[in-house]
Phi, psi and omega in degrees: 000138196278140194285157179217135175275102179268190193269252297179109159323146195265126181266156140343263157337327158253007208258307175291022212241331171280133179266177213290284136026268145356275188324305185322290203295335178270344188282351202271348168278334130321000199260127180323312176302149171290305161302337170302314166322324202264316202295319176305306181272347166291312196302319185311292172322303175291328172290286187299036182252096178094027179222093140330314186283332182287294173350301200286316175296344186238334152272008166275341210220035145083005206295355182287286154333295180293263194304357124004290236269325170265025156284336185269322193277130222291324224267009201258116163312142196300334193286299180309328191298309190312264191340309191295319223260347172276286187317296218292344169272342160274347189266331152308316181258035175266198179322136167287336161316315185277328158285335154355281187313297190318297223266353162293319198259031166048071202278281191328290211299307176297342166287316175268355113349289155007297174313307189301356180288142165286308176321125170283313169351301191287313189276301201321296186303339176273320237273308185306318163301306150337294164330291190333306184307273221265003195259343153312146180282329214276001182285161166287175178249337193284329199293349170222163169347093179257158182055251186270311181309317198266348163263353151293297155349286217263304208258331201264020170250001168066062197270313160336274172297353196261320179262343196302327219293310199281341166332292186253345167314131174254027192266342175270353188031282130343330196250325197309003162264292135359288222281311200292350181293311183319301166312295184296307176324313158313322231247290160000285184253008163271308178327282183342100182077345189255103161283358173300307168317278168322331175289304176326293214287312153341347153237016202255135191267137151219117194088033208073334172265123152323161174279319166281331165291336176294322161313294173322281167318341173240015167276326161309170216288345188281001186265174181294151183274355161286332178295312157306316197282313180299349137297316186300333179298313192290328185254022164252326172299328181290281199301341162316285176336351193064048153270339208221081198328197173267305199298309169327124198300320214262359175259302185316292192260351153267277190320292175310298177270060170266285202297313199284315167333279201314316183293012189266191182273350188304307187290163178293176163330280200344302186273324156299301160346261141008273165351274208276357163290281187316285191334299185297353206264289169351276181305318206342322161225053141234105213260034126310317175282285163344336190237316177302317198294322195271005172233053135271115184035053162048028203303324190304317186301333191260003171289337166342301198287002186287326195266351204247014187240133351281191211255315180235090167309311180294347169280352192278140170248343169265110165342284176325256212305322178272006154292281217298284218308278174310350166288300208283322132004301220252299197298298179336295201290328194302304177333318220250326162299305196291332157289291160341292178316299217251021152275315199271008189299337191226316210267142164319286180314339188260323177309279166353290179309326236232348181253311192280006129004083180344111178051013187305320169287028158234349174295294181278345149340267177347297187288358181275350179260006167316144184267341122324093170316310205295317163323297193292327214281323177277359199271300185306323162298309187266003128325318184298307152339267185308328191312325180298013190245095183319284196313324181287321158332268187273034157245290205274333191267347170301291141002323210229324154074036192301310197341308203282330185275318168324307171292279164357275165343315204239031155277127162070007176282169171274171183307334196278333184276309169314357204257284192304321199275311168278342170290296191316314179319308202285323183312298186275040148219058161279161182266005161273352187252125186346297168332343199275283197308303178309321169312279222287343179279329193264034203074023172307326196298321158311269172018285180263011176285291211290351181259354179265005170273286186001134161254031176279110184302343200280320194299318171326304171308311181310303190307304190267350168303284214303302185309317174289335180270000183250341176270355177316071158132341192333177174267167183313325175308305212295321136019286199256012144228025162274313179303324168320279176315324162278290197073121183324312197288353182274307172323305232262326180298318164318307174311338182259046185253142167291323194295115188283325154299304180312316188289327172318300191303285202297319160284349181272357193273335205260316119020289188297302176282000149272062188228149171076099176309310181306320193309284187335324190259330186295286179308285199315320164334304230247279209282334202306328158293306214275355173294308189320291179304325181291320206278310181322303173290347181288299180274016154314297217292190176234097226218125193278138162008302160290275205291313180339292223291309202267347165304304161331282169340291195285314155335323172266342135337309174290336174255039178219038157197155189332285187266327186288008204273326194293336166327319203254280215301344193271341221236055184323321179292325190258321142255032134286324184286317166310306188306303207296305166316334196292327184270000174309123186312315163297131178297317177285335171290004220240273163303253212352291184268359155299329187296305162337308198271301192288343189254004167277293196292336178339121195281318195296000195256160208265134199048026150001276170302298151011267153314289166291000176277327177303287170316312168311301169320324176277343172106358181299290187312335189293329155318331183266351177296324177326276179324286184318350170239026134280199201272007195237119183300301152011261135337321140278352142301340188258348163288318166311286231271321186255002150261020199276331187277318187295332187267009180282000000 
C-alpha cells in the first residue's frame, strides 16, 4: 500500500474537530464484506460532494491511502475501483492542502496505471480526477511529460488516428459536442510548434474528408464560438508549422477573419483575449497575413478598446470583482500589445496607423511600467515593432521620450524580457535616432559591456549589435570608452566566439570604431597588437565569406590612418595575406583587399613611394594588371584607379 505523508502531526484540536460520522465512513472501507465496501465509498461519495470541512476530515483520518489502495487491487471490482477513483476527484477538488495531501500518498502513478483498465467508466473516473489534479497551481508540472516529448509521445501511440475518428462520430449523442470540442482541443495542442504533427494531420482522412476541410467547417459562425476559435488555433498552428501555405484560401478567407471575429467587443474577455493571441501567433512573419489582418473589421482600431477595460475601476468595491477585473485588464491589454507587435513587424503603413492610434505611444509608456511582467514583457515587443520605423524613431519615440522607460525595463529583468528590450536598444542608437545621446548619457555603454558577457546568446548579440550602432560616427570619447568598458580580453573574446553572429557583430563594432583617422591611429596606438593578432587568426581561420570580407574592411580601415597603415606595412604575414586574397576566386574578398592595397599606396600621403616600392617587390602589381582586364567591372575600375597611383 502506497505510504502518505501528512502535512503536520494530528493534534488534538483537530481531532476533536472530526465526527463520529468521518470515522464511520473510513473504518467501513475496512469491512471484510466486499459489498459492504462499495455501499461505504458511495455513501463516502454522497458525503463529501460540496463539504470541504467532511473533505478535510476524512483525509486527516487516513481515508487516502485506503483508498489507493482498493482503487489498485486487482481483486476490488471495477464498480469499487470506479467509486474510489469518483471520491479521490471529489477530495481534489477541495482545498490546495487536500491536493497536497492527494499528491503525497503518491495519487498520479496510480490513476495512470488506471488508465490501462479496459472499462471506459474506471478510465473516465481516473482521467476526471487527473484533470483535477493537474488543473490545480499547487501540482508540479515535472510530474508528466511536457511540451515536444509529450506530444511525440502521444503521436507515436497513434493519438492522431485514435481522436481524428471523434471529430464526426454520432455515437455519442448528448455529449457529441463535447466530445468533438475535446478532440479539436487535442488536435490544438499536438499541432503546436510541432511540424511532425502537422505534416501528419493534413493528410490525415476521416470519412472521406481531409482533417483541414474539417477544421474549416467548424469555423463557421453558426457553430459555439469555442468551436471556432479551437479550429482556427489547430489551422493556425498547421500553417506556423509549414503545413499549410500562408497563401491558403482556408488561412486567408477562413481562419484571419475568425480570428478577427473573435476581437471585437461583441465576444466575452476570454475570446477576445484568445482571438488576438492566435491571430498575433498567425501573422507573426508573414507579412502578407500582416497587411489583409490590418484592413480587416478596422481591426487596429478596434484593438483600442482592448485598452478601455475595466471603464472604472475605483467604483468597484467588492475585492473579488476587483481582482477579477484587473487580471482580466491585464490579459487584454497584453493580448493587444502582442497583436500590435506582430501586425507592425514589417510594413511602414501599418506601424503609422498602430502609432496614429488614440494614445497608443502613452499606452505603451504606460505598459513598460506594468506590475504584469507578462504585460511589460507584450509592451516591450511592441515597441520593439515600432522601433524599426526610421520615421517613427524621430518623432513618437522622441515625443514620447520611450527611451527613459526603457532603460528602466532592463535593470534586473529576466532574459526573456532583456532579449526583447536590448534588440529595441540597438534600434534607438542608429545614428538617425534623437535617442542615441540621451541613451550614451545615461550609462548604457556599462549596460551593454555586461550583456556581451552573458551566456544567453540572443543577449551577446544583442549586447554588441547596440555597441556597434552607438560607435558608428561617434566621438573619440564615446570610442574610448566603449573599448574601456569591453576591455581588450573581452574584445578578443568575442572575436574567438563560435557563434558567426557575435563574431559578424564584434567586427562590425570594431569597424565602426576604426574610423576617422585621427580615431583609427588613436586605437591602434593603444590596441594595435592585439586588432592585429585577432584580423591575423580570423583570416587563418576557417571562416565564411562574410566574416573574411568585414575582417579585410577593418584592414583597410587600418591603412587609412597616418600612422596605423605602417602597422600592416610591418607586417609581412599580413600582406601575404592580403596579396593572397587579391587573387581569390571570390569578388568580394577580392575588392576587400584591393581597398587595403589603394589606402596603402595612395600617392598624396607622406611615405607613400615606400609603400609601393614595397608592394612592387611582392608582386602586387603585376596582380593588379590582372585585376584590370576583368570581366567584373568593379574590379577592374578598382585596379585602374590604384595602378594609376604608381603613374602619378
Amino acid at each position: 500500500m502506497a505510504s502518505c505523508v501528512l502535512e503536520a502531526p494530528l493534534r488534538m484540536s483537530v481531532l476533536s474537530e472530526v465526527t463520529a460520522s468521518s470515522r464511520h465512513y473510513v473504518d467501513r472501507l475496512f469491512d471484510l464484506d466486499p459489498q459492504k465496501v462499495l455501499q461505504g465509498v458511495i455513501d463516502m461519495k454522497n458525503a463529501v460532494i460540496g463539504n470541504n470541512k467532511q473533505k478535510a476530515n476524512l483525509i486527516v483520518l487516513g481515508a487516502v491511502p485506503r483508498l489507493l489502495y482498493l482503487l489498485q487491487q486487482e481483486t476490488s471490482s471495477t464498480e469499487l475501483r470506479t467509486e474510489c477513483a469518483v471520491v479521490l476527484g471529489s477530495l481534489a477538488m477541495g482545498t490546495e492542502n487536500n491536493v497536497k495531501s492527494l499528491l503525497d500518498c503518491h495519487i498520479i502513478p496510480a490513476l495512470l496505471q488506471g488508465l490501462l483498465s479496459p472499462d471506459l467508466k474506471f478510465i473516465e473516473a481516473c482521467l476526471r480526477c487527473l484533470r483535477t489534479i493537474f488543473i490545480s497551481p499547487v501540482t508540479p508540472e515535472d510530474l508528466l511529460y511536457t511540451g515536444p516529448d509529450h506530444q511525440t509521445i502521444l503521436f507515436n501511440h497513434g493519438a492522431v488516428q485514435n481522436i481524428a475518428h471523434l471529430l464526426v462520430s454520432t455515437s455519442y449523442k448528448y455529449v457529441f459536442t463535447q466530445v468533438r470540442m475535446q478532440a479539436l482541443k487535442c488536435f490544438s495542442v499536438l499541432a503546436f510548434e510541432n511540424p511532425q504533427v502537422s505534416m501528419t494531420l493534413v493528410n490525415v482522412s476521416v470519412d472521406g474528408e481531409l482533417l483541414p476541410q474539417i477544421f474549416v467547417k467548424m469555423l463557421q459562425r453558426d457553430k459555439p464560438i469555442e468551436m471556432q476559435l479551437t479550429s482556427a488555433k489547430c489551422l493556425t498552428s498547421m500553417c506556423r508549422a509549414g503545413a499549410i501555405r500562408t497563401d491558403d484560401s482556408c488561412i486567408v478567407l477562413k481562419t484571419l477573419p475568425c480570428l478577427v471575429r473573435m476581437c471585437s467587443k461583441e465576444r466575452l474577455l476570454e475570446e477576445r483575449v484568445e482571438g488576438a493571441e492566435t491571430l498575433a501567433y498567425l501573422i507573426e512573419t508573414d507579412v502578407e497575413l500582416q497587411r489583409i489582418a490590418s484592413i480587416t473589421d478596422h481591426l487596429i482600431v478596434m484593438l483600442a478598446d482592448y485598452f478601455k477595460y475595466p471603464s472604472s475601476v475605483s467604483a468597484i468595491t467588492d475585492i473579488k470583482r476587483l481582482d477579477h477585473d484587473l487580471k482580466h485588464a491585464h490579459e487584454l491589454r497584453q493580448a493587444a500589445f502582442k497583436l500590435y507587435a506582430s501586425l507592425g513587424a514589417n510594413d511602414e503603413d501599418i506601424r503609422k496607423k498602430i502609432i496614429e492610434t488614440e494614445n497608443m505611444m502613452d499606452r505603451i509608456v504606460n505598459g513598460l511600467s506594468e506590475s504584469s511582467i507578462k504585460v511589460r514583457l507584450a509592451a516591450v515587443r511592441c515597441l520593439h515593432s515600432l522601433s524599426r520605423s526610421v520615421q517613427q524613431l524621430r518623432t513618437s519615440f522622441q515625443d514620447h521620450a520611450v527611451w527613459k522607460p526603457l532603460m528602466k525595463v532592463l535593470q534586473n529583468a529576466p532574459n526573456e524580457m532583456l532579449v526583447v528590450a536590448s534588440s529595441t536598444l540597438c534600434n534607438l542608437l542608429l545614428e538617425f535616432s534623437p535617442s542615441k545621446e540621451p541613451i550614451l548619457e545615461s550609462g548604457a555603454i556599462e549596460l551593454l559591456c555586461s550583456l556581451t558577457q552573458s551566456e544567453n546568446l540572443a543577449l551577446r548579440v544583442n549586447g554588441i549589435w547596440a555597441l556597434m550602432n552607438m560607435a558608428f560616427q561617434a566621438e573619440q570619447k564615446i570610442k574610448s570608452d566603449i573599448l574601456r568598458g569591453l576591455s581588450t580580453e573581452q574584445l578578443f573574446q568575442l572575436l574567438s566566439d563560435s557563434d558567426v553572429n557575435v563574431l559578424m557583430k564584434t567586427l562590425g563594432l570594431l569597424r565602426n570604431l576604426l574610423s576617422t583617422r585621427p580615431h583609427i591611429d588613436h586605437i591602434m596606438s593603444t590596441h594595435g597588437k592585439q586588432i592585429m593578432q585577432a584580423v591575423t587568426l580570423i583570416l587563418e581561420g576557417e571562416h565564411n565569406i562574410e566574416v573574411k570580407e568585414q575582417t579585410l574592411c577593418i584592414l583597410a580601415n587600418i591603412a587609412d590612418g597616418t600612422t596605423a597603415k605602417e602597422l600592416i606595412m610591418t607586417n609581412d604575414d599580413i600582406l601575404q595575406k592580403i596579396k593572397y586574397y587579391m587573387s581569390h576566386s571570390n569578388a568580394k574578398l577580392q575588392l576587400a583587399a584591393m581597398f587595403c592595397i589603394s589606402n596603402l599606396i595612395w600617392n598624396e600621403e607622406e611615405g607613400s613611394q615606400e609603400r609601393q616600392d614595397k608592394l612592387r617587390d611582392m608582386g602586387i602589381v603585376d596582380i593588379l594588371h590582372k585585376l584590370s582586364q576583368s570581366s567584373d567591372p568593379n574590379l577592374c575600375d578598382k585596379a585602374k584607379t590604384a595602378l594609376q597611383q604608381y603613374l602619378a
